[in-house]
N, C-alpha and C positions, 0 to 999 in steps of 0.2 A: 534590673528592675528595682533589687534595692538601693539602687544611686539615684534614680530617679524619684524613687519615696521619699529618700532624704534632703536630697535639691528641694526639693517642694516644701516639704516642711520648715526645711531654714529660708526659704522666702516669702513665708507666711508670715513667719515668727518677723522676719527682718522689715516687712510691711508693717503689721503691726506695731513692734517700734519707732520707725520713722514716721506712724500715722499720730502717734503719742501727741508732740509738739504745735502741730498743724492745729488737732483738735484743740490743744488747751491755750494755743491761742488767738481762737475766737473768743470776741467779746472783751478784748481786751482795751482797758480805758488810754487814751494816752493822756500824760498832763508836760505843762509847759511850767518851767521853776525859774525864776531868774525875778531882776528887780523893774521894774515899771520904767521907762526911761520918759514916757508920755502918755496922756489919757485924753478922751474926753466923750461924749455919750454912744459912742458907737464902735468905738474900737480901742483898743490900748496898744503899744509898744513896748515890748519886755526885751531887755539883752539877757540874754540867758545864762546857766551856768559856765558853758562852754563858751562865751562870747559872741553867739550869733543874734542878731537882731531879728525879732518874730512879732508878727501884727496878726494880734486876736480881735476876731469881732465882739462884739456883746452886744446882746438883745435881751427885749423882753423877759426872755426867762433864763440870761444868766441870774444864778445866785451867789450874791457877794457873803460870805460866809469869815466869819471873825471871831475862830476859836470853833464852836459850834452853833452857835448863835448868828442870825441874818443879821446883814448889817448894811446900811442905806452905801446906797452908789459913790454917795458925795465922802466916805472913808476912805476909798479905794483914791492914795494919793501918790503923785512922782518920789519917786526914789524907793516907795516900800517892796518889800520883797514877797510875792506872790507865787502858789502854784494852782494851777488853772487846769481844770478837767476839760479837755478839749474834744471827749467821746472817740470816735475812733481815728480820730487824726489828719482825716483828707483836708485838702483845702479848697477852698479856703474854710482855716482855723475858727470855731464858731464857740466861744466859753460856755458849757455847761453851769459850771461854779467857778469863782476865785478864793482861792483862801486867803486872808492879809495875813502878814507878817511884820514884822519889823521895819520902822521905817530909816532908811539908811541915813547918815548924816553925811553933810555936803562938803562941810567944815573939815580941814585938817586937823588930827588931833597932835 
């Protein structure tokens, strides 16, 4: 009987921890970081950090964002480096926000 109390209790305790993760990661945003490789009013192309090429939509209410401040569509140019709130990640990829960043130089130094 008391093996049986204690099996139980350590597979409570051991649920509850493994419930921990599951929980905390709902609602998690995903974002896409790499540099612009092409644009233009409805989607963009970014090679990303790791070097995989990903096609984000943008609509209506992505918001193009520059520091923290909105900033018109026509900023968002080839080569800058962007990360983009893509919400929870399924596809197809649809931009929440894009953040700009720096835009890269094409030229060899």
């Amino acid at each position: 009987m008391m093996r049986s109390t204690r099996l139980s209790i350590a597979a409570g305790i051991l649920m509850l921890v493994m419930a921990g993760p599951v929980i905390a990661h709902e609602g998690h945003t995903h974002t896409v970081q790499g540099v612009v490789l092409q644009q233009d009013d409805h989607q963009m192309q970014i090679k990303t950090t790791d070097g995989k090429t990903v096609t984000v939509t943008l609509n209506a209410k992505t918001a193009i964002l520059k520091g923290t401040q909105k900033a018109e569509r026509t900023a968002l140019v080839n080569g800058q480096r962007v990360i983009v709130d893509v919400g929870d990640g399924k596809t197809p990829l649809v931009a929440k926000s894009v953040k700009l960043g720096v835009v890269e130089s094409t030229a060899k130094k």
